[in-house]
Structures are given as C-alpha cells and as structure tokens.
C-alpha positions in Angstrom: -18.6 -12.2 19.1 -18.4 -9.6 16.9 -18.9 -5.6 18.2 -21.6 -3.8 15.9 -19.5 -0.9 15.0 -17.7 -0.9 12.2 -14.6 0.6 10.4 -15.2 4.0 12.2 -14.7 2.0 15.8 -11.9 0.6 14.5 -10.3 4.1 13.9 -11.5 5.6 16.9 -10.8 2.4 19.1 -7.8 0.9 17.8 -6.3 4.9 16.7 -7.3 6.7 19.3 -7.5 4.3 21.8 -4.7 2.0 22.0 -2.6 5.1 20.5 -3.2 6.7 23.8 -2.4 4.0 26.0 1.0 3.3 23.7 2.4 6.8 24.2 1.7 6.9 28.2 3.1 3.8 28.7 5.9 4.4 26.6 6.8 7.8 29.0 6.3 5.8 32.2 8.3 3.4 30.9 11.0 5.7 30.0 10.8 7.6 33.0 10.7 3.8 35.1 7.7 5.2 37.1 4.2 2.9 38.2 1.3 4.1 37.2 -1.6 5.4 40.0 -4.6 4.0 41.0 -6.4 6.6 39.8 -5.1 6.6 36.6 -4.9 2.5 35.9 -8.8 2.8 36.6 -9.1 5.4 33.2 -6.4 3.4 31.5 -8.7 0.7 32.2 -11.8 2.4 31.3 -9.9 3.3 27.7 -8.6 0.4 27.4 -11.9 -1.5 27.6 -13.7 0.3 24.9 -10.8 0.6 22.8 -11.0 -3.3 22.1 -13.9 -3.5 23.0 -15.7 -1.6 19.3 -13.6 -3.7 17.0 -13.1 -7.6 17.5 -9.2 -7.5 16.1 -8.1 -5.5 19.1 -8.5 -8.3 21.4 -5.5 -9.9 20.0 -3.6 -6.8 20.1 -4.8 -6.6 23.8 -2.3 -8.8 25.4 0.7 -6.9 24.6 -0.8 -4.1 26.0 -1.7 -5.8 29.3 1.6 -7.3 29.1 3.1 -3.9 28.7 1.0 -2.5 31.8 2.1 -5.0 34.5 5.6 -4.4 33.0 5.2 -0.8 34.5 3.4 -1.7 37.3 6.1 -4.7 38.3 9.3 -2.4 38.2 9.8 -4.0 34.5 10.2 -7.5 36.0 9.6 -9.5 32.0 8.1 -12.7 33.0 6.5 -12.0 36.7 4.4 -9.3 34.7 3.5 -11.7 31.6 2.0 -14.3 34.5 0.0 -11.3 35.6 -0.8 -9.9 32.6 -2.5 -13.5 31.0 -5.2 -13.4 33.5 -5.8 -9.9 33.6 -6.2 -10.0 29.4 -8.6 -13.4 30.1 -10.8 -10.9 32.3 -10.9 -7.7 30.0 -12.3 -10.4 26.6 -14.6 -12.2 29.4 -16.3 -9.0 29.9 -16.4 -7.6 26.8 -18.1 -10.3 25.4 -21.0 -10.4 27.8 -21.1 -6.1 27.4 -21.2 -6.9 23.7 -23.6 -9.8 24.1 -26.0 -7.9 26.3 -25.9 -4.7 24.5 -25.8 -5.8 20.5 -27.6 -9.0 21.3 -29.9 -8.7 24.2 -30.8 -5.0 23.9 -29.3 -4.3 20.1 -30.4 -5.5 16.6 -27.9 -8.8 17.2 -24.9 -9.2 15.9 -23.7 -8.8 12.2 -21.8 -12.0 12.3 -19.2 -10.3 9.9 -17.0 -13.8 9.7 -19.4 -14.9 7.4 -18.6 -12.3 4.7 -14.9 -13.8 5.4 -15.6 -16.9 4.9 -18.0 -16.5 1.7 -14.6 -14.6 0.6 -12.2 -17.3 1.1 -14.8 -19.7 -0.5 -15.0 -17.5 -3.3 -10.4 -17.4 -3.6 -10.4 -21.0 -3.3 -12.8 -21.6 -6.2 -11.1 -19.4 -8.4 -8.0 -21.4 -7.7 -9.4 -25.1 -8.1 -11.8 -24.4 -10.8 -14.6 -25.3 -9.1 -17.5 -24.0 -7.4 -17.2 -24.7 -3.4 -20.2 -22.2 -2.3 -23.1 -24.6 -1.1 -25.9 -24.0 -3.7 -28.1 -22.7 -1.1 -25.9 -19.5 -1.3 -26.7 -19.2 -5.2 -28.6 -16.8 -6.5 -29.3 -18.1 -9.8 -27.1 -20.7 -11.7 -23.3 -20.4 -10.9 -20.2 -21.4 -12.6 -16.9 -20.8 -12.1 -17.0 -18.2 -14.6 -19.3 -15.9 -12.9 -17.1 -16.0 -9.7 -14.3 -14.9 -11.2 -16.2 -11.6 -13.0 -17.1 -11.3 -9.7 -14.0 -11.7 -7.1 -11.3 -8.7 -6.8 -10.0 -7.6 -3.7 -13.3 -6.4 -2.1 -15.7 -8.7 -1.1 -18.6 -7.1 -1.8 -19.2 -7.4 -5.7 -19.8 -11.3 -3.9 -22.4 -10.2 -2.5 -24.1 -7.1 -3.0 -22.7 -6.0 -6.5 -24.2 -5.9 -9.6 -24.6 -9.5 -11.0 -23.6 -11.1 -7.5 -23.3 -14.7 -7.5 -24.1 -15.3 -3.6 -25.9 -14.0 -0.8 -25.4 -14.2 2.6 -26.2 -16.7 5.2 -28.9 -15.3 7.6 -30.3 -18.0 9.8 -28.3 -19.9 12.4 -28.5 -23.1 10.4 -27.2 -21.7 7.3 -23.9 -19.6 9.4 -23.3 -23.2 10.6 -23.8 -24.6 6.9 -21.2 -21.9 5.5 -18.7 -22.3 8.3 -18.6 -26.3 7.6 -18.2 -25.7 4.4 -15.8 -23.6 4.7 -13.9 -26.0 6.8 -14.4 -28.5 4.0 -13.0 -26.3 1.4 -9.7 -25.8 3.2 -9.2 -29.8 4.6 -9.3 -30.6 0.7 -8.1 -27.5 -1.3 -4.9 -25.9 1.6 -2.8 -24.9 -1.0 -5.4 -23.1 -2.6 -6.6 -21.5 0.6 -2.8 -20.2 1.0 -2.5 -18.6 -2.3 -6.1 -16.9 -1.9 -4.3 -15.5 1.5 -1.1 -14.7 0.2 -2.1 -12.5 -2.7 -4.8 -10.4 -0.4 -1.1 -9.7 1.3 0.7 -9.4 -2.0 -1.2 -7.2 -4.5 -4.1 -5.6 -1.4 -1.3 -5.3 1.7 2.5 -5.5 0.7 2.0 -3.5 -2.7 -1.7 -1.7 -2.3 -1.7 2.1 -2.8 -3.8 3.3 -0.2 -6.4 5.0 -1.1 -6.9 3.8 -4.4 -10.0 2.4 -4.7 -11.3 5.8 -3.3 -9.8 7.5 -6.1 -10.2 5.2 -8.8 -14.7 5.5 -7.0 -14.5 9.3 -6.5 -12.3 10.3 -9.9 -13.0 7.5 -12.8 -10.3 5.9 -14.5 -9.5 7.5 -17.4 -7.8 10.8 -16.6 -4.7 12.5 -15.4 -4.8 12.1 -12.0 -5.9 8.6 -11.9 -3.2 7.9 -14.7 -0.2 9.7 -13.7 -0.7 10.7 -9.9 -2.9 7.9 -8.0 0.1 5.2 -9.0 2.6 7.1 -7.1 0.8 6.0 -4.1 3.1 2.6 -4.3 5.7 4.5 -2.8 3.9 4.9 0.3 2.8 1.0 0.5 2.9 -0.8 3.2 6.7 -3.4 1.5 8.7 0.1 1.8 7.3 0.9 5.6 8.4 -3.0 6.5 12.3 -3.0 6.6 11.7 -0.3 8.9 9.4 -1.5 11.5 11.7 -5.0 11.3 14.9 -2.2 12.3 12.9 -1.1 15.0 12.4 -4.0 16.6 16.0 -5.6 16.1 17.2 -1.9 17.8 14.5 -3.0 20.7 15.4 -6.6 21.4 19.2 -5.6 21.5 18.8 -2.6 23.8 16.2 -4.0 25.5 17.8 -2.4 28.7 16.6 1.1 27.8 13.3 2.1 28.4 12.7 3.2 24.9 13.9 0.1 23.4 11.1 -1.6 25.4 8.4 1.0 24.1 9.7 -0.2 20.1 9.3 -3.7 21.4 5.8 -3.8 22.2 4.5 -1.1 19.7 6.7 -3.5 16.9 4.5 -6.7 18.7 1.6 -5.0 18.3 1.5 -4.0 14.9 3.1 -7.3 14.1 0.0 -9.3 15.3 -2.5 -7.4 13.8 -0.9 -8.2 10.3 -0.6 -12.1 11.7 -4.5 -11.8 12.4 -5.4 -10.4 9.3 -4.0 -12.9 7.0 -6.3 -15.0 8.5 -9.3 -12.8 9.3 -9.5 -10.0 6.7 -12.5 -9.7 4.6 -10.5 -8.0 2.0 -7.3 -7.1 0.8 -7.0 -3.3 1.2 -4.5 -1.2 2.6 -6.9 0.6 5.2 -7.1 -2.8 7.4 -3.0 -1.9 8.4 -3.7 1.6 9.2 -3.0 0.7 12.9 0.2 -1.4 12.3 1.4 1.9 10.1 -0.4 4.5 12.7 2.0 2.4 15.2 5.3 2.7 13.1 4.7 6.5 13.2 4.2 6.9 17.0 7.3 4.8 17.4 9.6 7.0 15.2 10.5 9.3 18.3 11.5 6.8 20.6 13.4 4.8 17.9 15.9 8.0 18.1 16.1 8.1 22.4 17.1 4.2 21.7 20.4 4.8 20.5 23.3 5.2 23.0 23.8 8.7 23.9 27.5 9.7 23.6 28.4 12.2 26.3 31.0 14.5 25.7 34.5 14.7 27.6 36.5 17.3 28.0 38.5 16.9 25.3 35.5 17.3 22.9 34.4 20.5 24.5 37.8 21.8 23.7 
C-alpha cells in the first residue's frame, strides 16, 4: 500500500522525521539513559507518520525500532532485536489499515505508484533485448523498439506522459495485475537484462548523478555558461565520493561498538544503507534526489563519528 503523498512526505517524513528520532536516540544512547513514557508515546507518534507518508520508510523502520529497545533494554543487542521485530510488525500493521482507510476508504484511492516502476523496468529491459516486452494493451499507437529508446532516459516519465510517449498507464485492477505479470515474465526470461537496467540507474543516476541537474539543465537550457562550465562541477558532490566515507563510518562503529557513539554510526550507517538496497529494486528513476536521506544521514552522523575515537587523557607529564 502505497501512502498518497508524494516526494514532499518523503522530505518532511523521512528528513524531518526519522532525522529527529536519529539525533535523540543518538544522545540517550550516549548518555546510556531509557527513554520516558511520556516521551516514547511522542517518539511513537513521530515515528508513525514519519513512515507512515512515504512507503520506503517502512524498511528503514526496523533499525529504528531496533535502535529504540536498544535504549530501552540497557543496550542488551539481541534481547532488544526480539523486541524490536514485533514492535516494527505492529507500527506497518497499522499503518496500512490508517493508509487503507484514509487514501482508500475516505481518499481518492491509492496511486498504485509501482506500476510506473514496473512500466520502467519493462521499458530498461527492452532496450537491452531488442525487443518490445510492454503488453500491447499499454500501446498508444504502433511501438517498436525504436520509439522506446527516444523515449527512456533516467526519468520515467517521457514513458508515459511525455511528448511522443509510447505507453500509458494501467488503470483498472485487471490491467495492474496484467502489467505486474508481465513484468514477472520479462525478468524469469531476460535477468541479466533486468540487472543492467538496475545497475546503470545506480551507475550514471546514483553513484555519478550531479544533483540537481535536471533542475538546471529545465530551469537554465543547455547551451550556456552555467550549464556548460558550472552545473558539471556538481560530480564532485555525487553520491561515489560521499561512499568511502559512510563505509569508514561504519567500520569505526562495528569496531568500537562499545561506545555509545559508535552505536549511533552503526544504525544511522544501516539505515542509509537499506534505503540504497531498497531502491535498486524500487526506484522509479535514477536521480540523485531518491538518496537525499542516506546523504541527509551521513551528515547528521559527522559529529558523532569525531566522539567515536578514543579520547587520550593527559598525564602529568603532558601538562608539564
């Protein structure tokens, strides 16, 4: 079940949200204090509509219950994972009847986003194999392989919605169930092509995208200074120079895992790390702004990477 908000909730819920939750559990943890009542019932609150307005945040959940009963349990590592796994089957139990009663019941229904994903990945894999997978119900006029290619880039929507769009979009439940077998289909007989579809959203969109780009390149044209000269500079910022980091961090965790702010790079590292899993499955597209979290993330944890490292305390000899 998909929530009906879109990039904005995952900002707000994922940013905001779990960004809050990270940094006070990261100074009880430090400080080796439990958490209140009072406060584990607004932690709760936050917690709940922080995954609850974007669907990826449920995988990013169970670190973050994890991390809670870590607090809660005097930082006891497995008694708290046995509580935490239930707790997390709760928290997605009830967020998907809230979501089902408020988008579906109440709302306009939901968007059913994975079908834009899947259209997508049908889209990458007949680029690959030279041949068109979509089901011709999907076609808007007469498709060949060709058009598909003119038509698939690292957004999904020229698919769709752009100028000269080859497919449209399943709407009834019979044709969602006729693009998610065929989907299916297209992966049992063409893997390797589904893999390299994958791997190059994380190559050329992820590992080596210049974020905010596409924004420019929208906003500015093509053909100037800035887009020439200035906008390919933002390479240096992509996500392949952040990642040696983020793995440091979370060696310099798992080997000082004693210290309560080696725990805190642990399970921010985790975090980020399963978002980045989840999306090179489930990402509609390949563009940097889908790892803002894992990056937001790195960030938060720069502080407590420095209170990870041993403090020397000085003798008396020093002093002199």
């Amino acid at each position: 079940m998909h929530s009906p908000y879109s990039t904005r909730g995952l900002l707000c819920g994922l940013h905001n949200g779990y960004g809050l939750i990270s940094v006070y559990l990261a100074l009880k943890t430090i400080k080796e204090e439990t958490i209140s009542r009072k406060a584990s019932l607004l932690l709760g609150c936050l917690l709940f509509y922080a995954t609850a307005v974007k669907y990826q945040a449920q995988f990013i959940l169970p670190f973050v219950m994890w991390w809670y009963t870590l607090v809660q349990g005097r930082f006891k590592m497995w008694p708290a994972l046995l509580k935490a796994i239930p707790l997390t089957a709760l928290f997605i139990i009830l967020i998907h009847h809230t979501n089902q009663y408020l988008v579906t019941n109440q709302g306009q229904g939901s968007s059913n986003s994975w079908k834009y994903v899947k259209i997508y990945d049908l889209a990458g894999m007949s680029v690959r194999t030279k041949t068109v997978l979509m089901p011709k119900v999907f076609h808007k006029n007469q498709v060949t392989v060709a058009n598909i290619e003119n038509a698939y880039s690292f957004e999904w929507e020229p698919l769709i919605t752009g100028n000269n769009a080859p497919f449209r979009a399943p709407v009834t439940d019979a044709e969602l169930k006729t693009i998610q077998g065929a989907w299916w289909q297209a992966i049992r007989a063409h893997p390797t092509a589904y893999m390299a579809h994958r791997l190059s959203i994380w190559q050329k969109g992820i590992l080596f995208g210049a974020p905010g780009k596409a924004w420019l390149d929208q906003k500015l044209g093509k053909d100037n200074f800035i887009s020439t000269y200035l906008v390919p500079l933002g390479k240096l910022i992509a996500y392949i120079f952040i990642l040696p980091f983020q793995l440091f961090f979370f060696v310099l965790g798992k080997h000082t895992r004693t210290r309560g702010a080696a725990r805190t790079l642990l399970f921010m590292g985790g975090m980020g790390t399963m978002l980045l899993l989840v999306l090179l499955i489930f990402s509609l597209a390949a563009v940097p702004r889908y790892i803002y979290f894992t990056n937001y993330l790195f960030m938060l944890s720069l502080p407590f990477t420095f209170l990870a490292f041993p403090q020397r305390t000085l003798s008396r000899d020093d002093t002199q």
